[in-house]
C-alpha positions as a LaTeX table, in Angstrom:
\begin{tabular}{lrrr}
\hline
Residue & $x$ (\AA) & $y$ (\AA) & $z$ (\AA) \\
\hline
Unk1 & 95.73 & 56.06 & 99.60 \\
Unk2 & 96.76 & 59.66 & 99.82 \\
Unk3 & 97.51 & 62.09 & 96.96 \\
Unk4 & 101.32 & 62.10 & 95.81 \\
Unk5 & 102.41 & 65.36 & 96.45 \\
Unk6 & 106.05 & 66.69 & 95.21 \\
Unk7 & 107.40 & 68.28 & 98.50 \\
Unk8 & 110.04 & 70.22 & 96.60 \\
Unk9 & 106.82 & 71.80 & 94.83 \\
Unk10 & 105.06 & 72.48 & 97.73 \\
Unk11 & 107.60 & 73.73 & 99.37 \\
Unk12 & 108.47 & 76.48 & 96.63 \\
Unk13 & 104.71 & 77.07 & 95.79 \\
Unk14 & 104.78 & 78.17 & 99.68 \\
Unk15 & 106.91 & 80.18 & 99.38 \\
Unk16 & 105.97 & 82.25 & 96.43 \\
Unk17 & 102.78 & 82.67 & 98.33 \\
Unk18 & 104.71 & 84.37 & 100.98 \\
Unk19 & 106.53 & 86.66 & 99.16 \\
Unk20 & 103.23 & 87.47 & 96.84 \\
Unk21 & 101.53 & 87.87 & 100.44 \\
Unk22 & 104.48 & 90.70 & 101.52 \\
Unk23 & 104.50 & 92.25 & 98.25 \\
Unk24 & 100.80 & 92.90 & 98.41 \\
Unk25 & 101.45 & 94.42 & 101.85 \\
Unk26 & 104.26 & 96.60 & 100.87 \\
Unk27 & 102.18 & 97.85 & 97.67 \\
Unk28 & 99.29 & 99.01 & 99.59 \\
Unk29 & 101.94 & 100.51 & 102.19 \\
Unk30 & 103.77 & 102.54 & 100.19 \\
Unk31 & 102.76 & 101.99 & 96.25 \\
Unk32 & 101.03 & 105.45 & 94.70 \\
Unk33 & 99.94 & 104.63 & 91.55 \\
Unk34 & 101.46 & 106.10 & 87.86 \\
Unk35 & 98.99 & 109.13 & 87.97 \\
Unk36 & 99.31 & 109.96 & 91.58 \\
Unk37 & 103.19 & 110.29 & 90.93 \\
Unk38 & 102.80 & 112.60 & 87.96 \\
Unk39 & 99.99 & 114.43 & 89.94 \\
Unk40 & 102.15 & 115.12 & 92.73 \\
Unk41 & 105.10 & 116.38 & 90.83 \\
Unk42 & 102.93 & 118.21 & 88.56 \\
Unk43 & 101.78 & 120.23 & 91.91 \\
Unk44 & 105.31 & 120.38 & 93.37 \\
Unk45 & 105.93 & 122.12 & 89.94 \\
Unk46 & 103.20 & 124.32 & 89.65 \\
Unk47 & 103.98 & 125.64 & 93.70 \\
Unk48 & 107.53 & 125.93 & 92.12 \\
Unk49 & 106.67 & 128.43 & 89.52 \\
Unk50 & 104.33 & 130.18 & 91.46 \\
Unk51 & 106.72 & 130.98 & 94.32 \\
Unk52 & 109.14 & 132.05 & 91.70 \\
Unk53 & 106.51 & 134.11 & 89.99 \\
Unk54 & 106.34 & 136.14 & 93.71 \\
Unk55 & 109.97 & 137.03 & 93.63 \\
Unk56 & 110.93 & 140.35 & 93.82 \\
Unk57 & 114.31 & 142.04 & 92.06 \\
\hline
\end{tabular}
């Protein structure tokens, strides 16, 4: 005899796989992590100042 196997759980333990499977693609896609955020605006903010710093009156 086979294994009893709840098809309502299989079915939903499918599809969390799925969407674990696209979320894994969309992280390494487009996810920057927590440091390379504050990295890049600490830049953005540093080019800020520095252009200002150049102004003339």
């Amino acid at each position: 005899m086979g294994k009893v196997v709840s098809l309502r759980a299989a079915r939903k333990a499918k599809d969390r796989a799925e969407r674990r499977a696209e979320a894994d693609a969309n992280a390494a896609k487009f996810g920057r992590t927590k440091a390379e955020r504050h990295r890049q605006t600490a830049e953005a903010e540093k080019a800020r100042r520095d252009l200002d710093g150049h102004e003339r009156s």
